[in-house]
N, C-alpha and C positions, 0 to 999 in steps of 0.2 A: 847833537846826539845822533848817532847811525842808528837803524833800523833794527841791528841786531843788539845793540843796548836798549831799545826800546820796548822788544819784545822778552828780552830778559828783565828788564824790570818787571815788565806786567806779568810775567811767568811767577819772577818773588811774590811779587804782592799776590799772585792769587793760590803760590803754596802757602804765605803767610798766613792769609783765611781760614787753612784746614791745618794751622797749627804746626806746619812744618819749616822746621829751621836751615837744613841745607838738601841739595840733591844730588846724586850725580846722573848724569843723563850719556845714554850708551849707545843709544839707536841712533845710527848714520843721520839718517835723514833730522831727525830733530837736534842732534850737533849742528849740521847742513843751516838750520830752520835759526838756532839760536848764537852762530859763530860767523858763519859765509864760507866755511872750513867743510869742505866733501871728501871722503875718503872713507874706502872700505877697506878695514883694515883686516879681514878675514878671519884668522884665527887670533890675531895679537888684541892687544887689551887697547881701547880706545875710551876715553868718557869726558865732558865737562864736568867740572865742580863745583858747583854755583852755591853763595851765603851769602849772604846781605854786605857781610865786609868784605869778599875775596872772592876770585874764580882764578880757576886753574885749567886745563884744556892738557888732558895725558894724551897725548898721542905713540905712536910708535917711531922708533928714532927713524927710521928709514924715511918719513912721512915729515919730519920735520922742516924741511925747505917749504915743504908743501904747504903745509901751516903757516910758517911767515907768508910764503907768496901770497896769502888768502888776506894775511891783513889781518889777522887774532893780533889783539893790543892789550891783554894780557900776560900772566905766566903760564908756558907753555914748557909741560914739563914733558921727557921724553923716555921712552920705557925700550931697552935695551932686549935683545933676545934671551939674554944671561939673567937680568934684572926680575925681583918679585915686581910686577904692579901694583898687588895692593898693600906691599910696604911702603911705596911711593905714594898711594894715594893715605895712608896711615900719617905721613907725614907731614899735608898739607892741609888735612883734615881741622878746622876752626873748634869743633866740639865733638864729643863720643858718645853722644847719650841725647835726648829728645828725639821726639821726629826725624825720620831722614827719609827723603823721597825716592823712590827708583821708579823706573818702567815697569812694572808684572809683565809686561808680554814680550819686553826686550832683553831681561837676567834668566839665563838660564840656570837651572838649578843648582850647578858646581859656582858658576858665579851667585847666587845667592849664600851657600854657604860660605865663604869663603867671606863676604860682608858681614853675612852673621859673626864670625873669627872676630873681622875687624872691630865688629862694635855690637858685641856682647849687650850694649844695655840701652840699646836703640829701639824705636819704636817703627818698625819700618812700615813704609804709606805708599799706594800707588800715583807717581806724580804726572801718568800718564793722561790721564784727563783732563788735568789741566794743560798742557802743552798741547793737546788736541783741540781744544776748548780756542788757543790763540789761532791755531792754523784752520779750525773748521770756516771763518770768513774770510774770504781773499778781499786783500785791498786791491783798486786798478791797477798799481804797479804789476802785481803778482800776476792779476788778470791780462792785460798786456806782455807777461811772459807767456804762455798760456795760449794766446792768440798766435805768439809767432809759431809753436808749438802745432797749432792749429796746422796754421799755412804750412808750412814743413808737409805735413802728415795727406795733407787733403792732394797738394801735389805728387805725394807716393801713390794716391788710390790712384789717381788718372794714370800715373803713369804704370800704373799694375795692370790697370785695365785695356791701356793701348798695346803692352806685351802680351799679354794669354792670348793662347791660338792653341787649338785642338791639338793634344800630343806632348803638351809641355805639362812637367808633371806640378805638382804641390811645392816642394820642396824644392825646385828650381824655381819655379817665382816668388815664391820667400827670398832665395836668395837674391833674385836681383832689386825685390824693392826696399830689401835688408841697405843693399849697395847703395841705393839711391836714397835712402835717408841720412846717410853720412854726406854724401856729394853734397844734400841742400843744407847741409848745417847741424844737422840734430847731432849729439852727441853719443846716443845709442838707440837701442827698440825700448818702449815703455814696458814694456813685456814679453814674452816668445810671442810672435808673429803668427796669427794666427789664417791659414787662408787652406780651405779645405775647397773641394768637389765634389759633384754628384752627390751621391746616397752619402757620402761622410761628411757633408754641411750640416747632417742633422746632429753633429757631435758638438754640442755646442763651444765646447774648450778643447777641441780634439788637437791634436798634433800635426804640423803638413807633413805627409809623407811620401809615397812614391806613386801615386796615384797618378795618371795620365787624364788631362782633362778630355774630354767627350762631349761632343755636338747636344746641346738640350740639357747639359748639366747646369744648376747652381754652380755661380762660384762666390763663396763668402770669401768676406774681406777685413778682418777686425786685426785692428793695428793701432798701435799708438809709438812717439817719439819720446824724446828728454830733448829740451832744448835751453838753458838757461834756468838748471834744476829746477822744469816744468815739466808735466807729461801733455800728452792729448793721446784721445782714447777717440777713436771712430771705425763703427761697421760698417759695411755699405755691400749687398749680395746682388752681383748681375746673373743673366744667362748665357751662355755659350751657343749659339746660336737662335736658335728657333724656341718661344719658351711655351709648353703646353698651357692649357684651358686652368690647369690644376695649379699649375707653377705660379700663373699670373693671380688666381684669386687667392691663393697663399699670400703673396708677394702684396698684393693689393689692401690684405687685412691686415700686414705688421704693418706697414706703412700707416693706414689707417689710425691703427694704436699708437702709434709712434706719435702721430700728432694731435689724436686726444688726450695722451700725456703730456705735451708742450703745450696744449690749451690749457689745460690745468693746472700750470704751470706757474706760479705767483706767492708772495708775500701773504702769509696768512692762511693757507691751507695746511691741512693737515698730510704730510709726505705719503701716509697709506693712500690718501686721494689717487695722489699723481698715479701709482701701482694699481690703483682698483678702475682708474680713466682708460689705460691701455688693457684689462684683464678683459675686462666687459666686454669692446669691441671682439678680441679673440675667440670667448665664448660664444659669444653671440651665434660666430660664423661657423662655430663648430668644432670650433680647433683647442678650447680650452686645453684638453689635457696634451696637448703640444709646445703650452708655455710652461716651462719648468725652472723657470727662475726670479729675482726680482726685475722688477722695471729699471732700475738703477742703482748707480751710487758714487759719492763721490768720489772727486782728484784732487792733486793740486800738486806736490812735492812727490808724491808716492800716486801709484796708477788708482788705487784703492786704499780710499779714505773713508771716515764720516761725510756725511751721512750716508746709513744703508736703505733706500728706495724698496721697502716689502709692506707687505699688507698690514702688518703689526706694529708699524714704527705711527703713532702718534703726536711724534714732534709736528710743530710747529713750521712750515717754510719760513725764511728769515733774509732781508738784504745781507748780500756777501756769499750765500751758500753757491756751491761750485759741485756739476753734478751730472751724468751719463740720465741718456732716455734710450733703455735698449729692449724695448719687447722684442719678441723671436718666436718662432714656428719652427718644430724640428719635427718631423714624420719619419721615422725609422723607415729606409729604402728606397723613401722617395727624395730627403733630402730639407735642409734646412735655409730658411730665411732670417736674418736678423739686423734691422734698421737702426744705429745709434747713432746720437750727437750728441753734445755738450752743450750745456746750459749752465747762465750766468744769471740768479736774481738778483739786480740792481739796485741802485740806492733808491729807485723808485716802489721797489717791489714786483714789478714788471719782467718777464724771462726775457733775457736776450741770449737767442741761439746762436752760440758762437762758429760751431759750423757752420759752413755754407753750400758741401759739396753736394749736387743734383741727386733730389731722393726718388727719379721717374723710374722707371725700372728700365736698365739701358740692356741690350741686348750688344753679345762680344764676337767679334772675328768677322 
């Protein structure tokens, strides 16, 4: 049995639980999750169709080679420019009536109605929790992707960091460790690239843009790859020459946090801990209302997964959860710090920080 019949079984049996008889599953990445089949198909019609007796995989006909290449060992039906889709999917349809599972966050609402059409006397159910429910614990395999992911990503910061020199703007070093993540293998950026300067580090998701770095500036660095439909997500904020009294004991308390949250870090806490381990030190030093976001959250297929790392989340930490430790300081004018890595809790219950790249505060040019 392959890994993606393995996890469609456990998919059926855990819609079977909430009483639902078939799905169709629409969102890239969990086709990706339950096929080995990647493809964005943009505006065309894409979904598996999963029942107990049958599955189907719609693709778009342009996409079809594509789909073989991947190795789907079902029926692969192929949906034309001209063609209804969901007369196509009307057709391979097992039943019209019970339960039927979809994404809520993945049907937009023309594609909702449009199923409503199809099946008038259907019970329709969110089958995205459970499909989340399989992917929120990475096995080693997955973890092992993950890692190269890593490696990939950790040799972009160094090599980000030996480029910057006073005069080079944002948006020009974007682009070249854009370049240099394709060179080591990754197959795209896990997200827009995030690398700011000076007084605009304190944007925490800001855009690069035509800024000229400057002597004494921050430079953040938050980037991640896709490497073997993996992401990795890592920040890492140096200084550009010489870093003030102010810069350093900023820099000195994310850091800080950063690794009272990896302390805290284990099987059996409660996830608001890890968020409230990194808050504390923050406050402490005075900077509280300079943290303005969660301490983390998960990866693994998609950059941002379960679980979400905030002061409200209760859950339980658990072997397999896969997950960002990113406290941050952002001081409007003077500029932002923010120290992230990846964490992997083990079969042991134990965090194993899959980063590795140097958290001292390195000083550039």
């Amino acid at each position: 049995m392959t890994i993606y019949m393995e996890r469609k079984n456990r998919l059926l049996a855990a819609l079977a639980d909430q009483g639902i008889g078939s799905a169709l599953i629409t969102s890239p990445t969990n086709v990706y999750y339950l096929t080995g089949f990647l493809c964005n198909p943009h505006e065309r019609f894409m979904g598996l169709l999963l029942h107990e007796r049958q599955e189907a995989l719609f693709v778009p006909l342009l996409d079809k080679d594509a789909a073989l290449e991947a190795g789907y060992p079902a029926d692969i039906v192929t949906v034309s420019d001209t063609e209804d889709a969901y007369e196509l999917l009307g057709s391979r349809l097992p039943e019209r009536g019970g339960r039927f599972g979809v994404e809520m966050n993945a049907v937009s609402m023309a594609q909702g109605e449009k199923l409503r059409e199809l099946l008038p006397n259907a019970d329709f159910a969110d089958a995205e929790p459970a499909i989340m429910g399989l992917r929120l614990k990475k096995s080693e395999d997955e973890i092992a992707k993950v890692r190269h992911a890593i490696d990939i990503v950790e040799k972009v910061v160094d090599f980000a960091a030996s480029r910057a020199v006073v005069g080079m703007t944002e948006i020009e070093l974007t682009a070249e460790l854009e370049y240099r993540m394709r060179k080591l293998g990754a197959s795209k950026p896990a997200f827009e690239s995030i690398v700011l300067a000076g007084a605009r580090s304190a944007l925490p998701h800001g855009k690069p843009g035509e800024y000229a770095i400057a002597r004494g500036d921050y430079v953040l660095i938050d980037i991640g790859v896709v490497a073997d439909g993996y992401c990795s997500d890592i920040t890492r904020t140096f200084v550009m020459g010489e870093a003030s009294k102010e810069q350093e004991r900023i820099y000195e308390t994310v850091l800080a946090a950063n690794m009272a949250a990896i302390a805290r870090s284990k099987a059996g806490v409660a996830l608001a801990e890890l968020d409230a381990a990194a808050r504390e030190v923050i406050e402490a030093a005075g900077y509280g209302d300079y943290f303005t976001h969660r301490v983390g959250h998960g990866f693994g297929m998609d950059v941002h997964e379960s679980p979400s790392l905030h002061g409200a989340n209760r859950s339980i930490a658990e072997p397999g959860l896969l997950f960002t430790i990113e406290p941050g300081i952002y001081v409007p004018g003077v500029g932002g710090v923010r120290i992230e890595d990846d964490v992997y809790i083990g079969a042991d219950g134990t965090a194993d920080v899959l980063t590795s790249y140097p958290k001292a505060l390195r000083l550039l040019g």
